[in-house]
C-alpha positions in Angstrom: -2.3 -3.5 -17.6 -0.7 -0.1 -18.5 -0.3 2.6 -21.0 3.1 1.7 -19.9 3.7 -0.1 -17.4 5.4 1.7 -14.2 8.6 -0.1 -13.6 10.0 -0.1 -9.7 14.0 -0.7 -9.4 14.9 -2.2 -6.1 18.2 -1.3 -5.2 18.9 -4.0 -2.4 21.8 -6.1 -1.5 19.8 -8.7 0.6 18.4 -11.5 -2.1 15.8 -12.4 0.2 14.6 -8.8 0.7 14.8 -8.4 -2.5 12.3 -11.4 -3.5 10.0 -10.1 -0.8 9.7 -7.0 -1.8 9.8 -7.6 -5.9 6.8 -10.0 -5.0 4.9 -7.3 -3.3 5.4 -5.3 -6.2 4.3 -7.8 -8.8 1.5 -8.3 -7.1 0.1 -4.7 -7.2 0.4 -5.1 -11.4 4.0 -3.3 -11.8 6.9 -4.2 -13.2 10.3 -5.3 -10.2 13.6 -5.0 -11.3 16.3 -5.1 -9.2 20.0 -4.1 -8.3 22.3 -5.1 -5.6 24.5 -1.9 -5.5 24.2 1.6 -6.5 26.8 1.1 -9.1 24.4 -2.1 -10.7 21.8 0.6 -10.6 22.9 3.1 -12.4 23.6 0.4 -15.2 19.7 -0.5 -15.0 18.4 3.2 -15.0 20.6 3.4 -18.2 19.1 1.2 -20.2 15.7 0.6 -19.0 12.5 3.2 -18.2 11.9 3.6 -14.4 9.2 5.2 -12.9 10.3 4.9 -9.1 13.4 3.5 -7.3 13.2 1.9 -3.9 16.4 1.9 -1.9 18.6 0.5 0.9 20.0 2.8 3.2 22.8 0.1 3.7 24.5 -0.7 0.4 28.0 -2.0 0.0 29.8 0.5 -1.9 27.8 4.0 -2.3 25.2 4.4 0.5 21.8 4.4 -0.5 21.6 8.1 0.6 24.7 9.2 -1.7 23.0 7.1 -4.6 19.6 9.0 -4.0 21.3 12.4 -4.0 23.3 11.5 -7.0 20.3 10.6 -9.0 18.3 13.2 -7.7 20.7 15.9 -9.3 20.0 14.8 -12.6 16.1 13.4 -12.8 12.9 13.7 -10.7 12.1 10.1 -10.7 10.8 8.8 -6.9 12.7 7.6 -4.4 11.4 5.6 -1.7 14.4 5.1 1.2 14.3 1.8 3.1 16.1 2.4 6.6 16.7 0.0 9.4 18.0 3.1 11.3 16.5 4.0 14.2 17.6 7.6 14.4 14.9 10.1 13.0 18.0 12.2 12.3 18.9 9.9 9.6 15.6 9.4 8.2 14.9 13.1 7.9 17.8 14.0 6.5 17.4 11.1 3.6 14.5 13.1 2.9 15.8 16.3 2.8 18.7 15.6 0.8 16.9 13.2 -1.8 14.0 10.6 -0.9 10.7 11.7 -1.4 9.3 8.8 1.2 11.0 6.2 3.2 9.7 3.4 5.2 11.6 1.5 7.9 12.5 -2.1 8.5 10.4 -4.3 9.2 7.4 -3.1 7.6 4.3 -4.4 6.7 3.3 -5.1 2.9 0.5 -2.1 3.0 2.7 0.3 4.1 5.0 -0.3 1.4 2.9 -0.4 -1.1 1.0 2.7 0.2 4.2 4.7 0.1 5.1 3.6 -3.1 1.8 4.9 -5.0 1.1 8.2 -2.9 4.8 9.0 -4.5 4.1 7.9 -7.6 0.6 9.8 -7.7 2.5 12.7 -7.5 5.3 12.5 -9.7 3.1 10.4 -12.1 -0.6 11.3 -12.0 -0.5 10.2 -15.8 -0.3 6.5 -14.4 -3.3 4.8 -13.5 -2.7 1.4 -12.6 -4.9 -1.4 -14.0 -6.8 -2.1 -10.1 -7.6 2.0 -10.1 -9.7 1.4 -13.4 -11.3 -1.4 -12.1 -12.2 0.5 -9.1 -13.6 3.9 -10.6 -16.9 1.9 -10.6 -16.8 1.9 -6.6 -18.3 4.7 -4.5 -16.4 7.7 -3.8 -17.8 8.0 0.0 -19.6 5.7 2.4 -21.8 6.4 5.3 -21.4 3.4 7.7 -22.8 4.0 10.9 -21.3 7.0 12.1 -18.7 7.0 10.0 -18.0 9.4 6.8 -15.7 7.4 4.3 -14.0 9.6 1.5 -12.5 6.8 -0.7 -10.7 9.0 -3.0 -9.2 11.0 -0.6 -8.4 8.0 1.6 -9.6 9.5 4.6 -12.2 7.9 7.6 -13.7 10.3 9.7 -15.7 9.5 13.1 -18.7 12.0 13.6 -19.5 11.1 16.8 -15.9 10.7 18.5 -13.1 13.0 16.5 -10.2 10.9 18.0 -11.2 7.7 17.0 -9.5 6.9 13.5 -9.0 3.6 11.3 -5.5 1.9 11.2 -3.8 1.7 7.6 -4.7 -2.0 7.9 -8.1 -1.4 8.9 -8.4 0.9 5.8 -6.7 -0.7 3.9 -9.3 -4.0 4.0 -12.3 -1.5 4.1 -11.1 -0.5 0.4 -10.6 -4.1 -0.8 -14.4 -4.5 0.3 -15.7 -1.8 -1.2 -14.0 -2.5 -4.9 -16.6 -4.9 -4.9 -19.4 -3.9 -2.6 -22.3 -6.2 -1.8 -20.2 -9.1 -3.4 -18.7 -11.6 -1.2 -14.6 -11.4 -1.4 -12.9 -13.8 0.0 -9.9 -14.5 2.4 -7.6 -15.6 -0.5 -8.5 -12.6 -2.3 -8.0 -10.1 1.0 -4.9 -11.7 1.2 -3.5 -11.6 -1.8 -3.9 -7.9 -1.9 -2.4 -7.1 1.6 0.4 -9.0 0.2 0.3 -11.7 2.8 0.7 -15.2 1.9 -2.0 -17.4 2.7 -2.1 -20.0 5.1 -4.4 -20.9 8.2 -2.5 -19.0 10.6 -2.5 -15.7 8.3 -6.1 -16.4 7.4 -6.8 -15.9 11.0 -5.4 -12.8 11.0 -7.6 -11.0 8.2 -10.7 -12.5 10.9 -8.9 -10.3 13.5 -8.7 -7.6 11.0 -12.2 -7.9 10.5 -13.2 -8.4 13.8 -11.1 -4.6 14.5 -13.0 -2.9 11.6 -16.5 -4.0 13.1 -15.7 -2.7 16.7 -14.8 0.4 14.8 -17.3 0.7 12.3 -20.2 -1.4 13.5 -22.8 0.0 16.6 -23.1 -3.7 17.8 -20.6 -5.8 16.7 -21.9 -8.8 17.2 -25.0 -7.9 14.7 -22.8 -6.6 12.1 -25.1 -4.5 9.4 -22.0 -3.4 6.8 -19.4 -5.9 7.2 -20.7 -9.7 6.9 -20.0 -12.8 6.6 -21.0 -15.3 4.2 -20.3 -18.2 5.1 -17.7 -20.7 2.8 -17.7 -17.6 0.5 -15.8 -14.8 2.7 -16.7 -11.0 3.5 -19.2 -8.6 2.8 -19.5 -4.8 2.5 -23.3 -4.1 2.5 -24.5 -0.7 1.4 -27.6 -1.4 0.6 -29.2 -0.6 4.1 -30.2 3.1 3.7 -27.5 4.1 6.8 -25.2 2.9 5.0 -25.6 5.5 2.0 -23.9 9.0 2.0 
């Protein structure tokens, strides 16, 4: 899957946060190993290679916060803080003393997951996980109604109304559409990559999803042109129309 594969340590003392979030992992192709404490941590970064450690705020024993800045005085491995605090004091200062990211409790899967590999872009560009490959096939840049969609630089811009923008969702499932363009994907599949599990009551969420990317992307809605549905087989992203070319 990888050159070598990029290894996330969870440092988490919750078992069932712990499962959740080693299962998001997993499912984006890397490695999840995990720690309850900072002191069980330490042991792990000792004897295994990891690219990027996800921490607690709360940990019995050293705080996350006092783990991060002890292991960011001696390596330049990213850190990811996961805070249930609500004070913005705290979460900046996390990442001014240590964490290069944090995200806060509860979060969605794509937000995790979107944190996790804009740090690891930076600190290692080397990396190229096994779904990036598959992807470099896909267009760089879409032009879907009045929309102008830079893939690459994961950013959705509106020509006709500036402060109208996509939600990290709604992006998100534009991206999973356009690995595969004019090629039905379905639910299951949109699922599985937002890290959702799938059931009927989460399937009829990705139709809202959908339904929120049309009134955005879509002139009429109702007579969708780039994002269709085929029926028994899932969704659509059709660039074969001429608007929908850059």
């Amino acid at each position: 899957m990888l050159s070598e594969r990029i290894r996330i340590l969870i440092v988490e003392d919750d078992p069932d946060m712990a499962e959740l979030v080693s299962d998001l992992v997993e499912a984006e192709g890397w490695m999840p190993l995990t720690a309850p404490s900072a002191e069980a941590a330490a042991v792990v970064l000792e004897r295994e290679t990891v690219h990027l450690v996800l921490v607690d705020h709360n940990l019995p024993g050293a705080s996350g916060r006092t783990f991060a800045q002890r292991l960011r005085a001696r390596t330049n491995i990213g850190i990811v803080m996961v805070t249930a605090a609500g004070s913005a004091a705290d979460r900046v200062l996390g990442l001014e003393t240590a964490a290069d990211d944090y995200v806060v409790k509860p979060f969605e899967p794509i937000e995790l997951t979107a944190r996790i590999k804009a740090v690891l872009r930076r600190t290692y560009p080397s990396l190229k996980p096994e779904r990036e490959t598959e992807r470099e096939h896909e267009p760089a840049a879409l032009k879907l109604g009045d929309w102008s969609i830079d893939l690459k630089s994961r950013r959705a811009v509106c020509l006709s109304d500036a402060t109208r923008s996509l939600t990290s969702a709604e992006f998100a499932l534009l991206e999973i559409l356009a690995e595969t363009p004019n090629t039905p994907v379905t639910r299951a599949h949109i699922l599985d990559r937002l890290g959702a599990e799938s059931d009927r009551y989460i399937d009829r969420n990705v139709d809202v999803l959908v339904l929120r990317l049309r009134r955005k992307i879509e002139r009429n809605p109702d007579l969708p042109r780039h994002i269709k549905t085929r029926r028994g087989k899932g969704y659509v992203l059709d660039t074969d129309d001429d608007e929908a070319r850059p």
